[in-house]
C-alpha positions in Angstrom: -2.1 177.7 -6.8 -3.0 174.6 -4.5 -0.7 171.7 -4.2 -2.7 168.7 -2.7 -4.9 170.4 0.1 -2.3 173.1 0.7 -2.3 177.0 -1.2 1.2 177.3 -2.2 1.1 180.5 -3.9 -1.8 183.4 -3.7 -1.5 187.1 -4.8 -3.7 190.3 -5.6 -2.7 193.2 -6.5 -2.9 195.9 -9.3 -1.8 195.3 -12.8 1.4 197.0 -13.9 0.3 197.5 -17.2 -3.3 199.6 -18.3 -5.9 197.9 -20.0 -8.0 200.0 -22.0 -11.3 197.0 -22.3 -12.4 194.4 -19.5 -11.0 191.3 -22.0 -7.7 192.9 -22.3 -7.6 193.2 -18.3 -8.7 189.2 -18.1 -6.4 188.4 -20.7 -3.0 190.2 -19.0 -4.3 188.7 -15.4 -4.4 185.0 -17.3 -0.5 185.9 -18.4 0.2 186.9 -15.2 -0.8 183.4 -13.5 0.6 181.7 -16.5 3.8 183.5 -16.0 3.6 182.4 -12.1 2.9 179.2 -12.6 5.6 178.3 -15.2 8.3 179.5 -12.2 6.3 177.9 -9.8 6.8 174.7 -11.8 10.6 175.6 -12.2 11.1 175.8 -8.6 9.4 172.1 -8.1 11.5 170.4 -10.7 14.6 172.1 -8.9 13.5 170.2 -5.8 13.4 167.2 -7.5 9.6 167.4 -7.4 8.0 165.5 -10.9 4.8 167.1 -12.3 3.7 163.8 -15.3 0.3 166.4 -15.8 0.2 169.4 -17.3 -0.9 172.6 -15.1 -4.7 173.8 -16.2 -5.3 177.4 -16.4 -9.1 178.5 -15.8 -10.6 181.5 -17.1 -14.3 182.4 -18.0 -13.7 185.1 -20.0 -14.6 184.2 -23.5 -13.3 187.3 -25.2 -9.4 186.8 -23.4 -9.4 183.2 -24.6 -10.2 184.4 -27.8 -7.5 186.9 -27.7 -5.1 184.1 -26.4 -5.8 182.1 -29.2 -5.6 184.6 -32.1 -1.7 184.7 -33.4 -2.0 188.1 -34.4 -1.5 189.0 -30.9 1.7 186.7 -30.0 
């Protein structure tokens, strides 16, 4: 995660959890930085730090968007 010019927050390791397909994998590694990034912004509004935007999540993986989006799996 970049704040300004600056990396604030960069990780890699493997995932706790088994995926048994490739969108499932994508899909658990766009919770994972959703999941980072909702603390991330916790810890900024504790410092008094205002965020007016929300915070954009990327992914080009057509099938874990699709499995983000179906309710079925919430």
């Amino acid at each position: 995660m970049n704040m300004g010019s600056a990396v604030v927050s960069w990780s890699c390791k493997k995932q706790a959890t088994v995926a048994t397909s490739p969108a499932e994998a994508e899909y658990i590694s766009a919770w994972e930085a959703a999941c980072e990034t909702v603390w991330l912004r916790r810890i900024l509004q504790d410092l008094e730090i205002s965020q007016a935007k929300a915070t954009s999540l990327f992914t080009d993986s057509q099938s874990a968007i699709k499995l983000a989006k179906n309710p079925a799996f919430h």
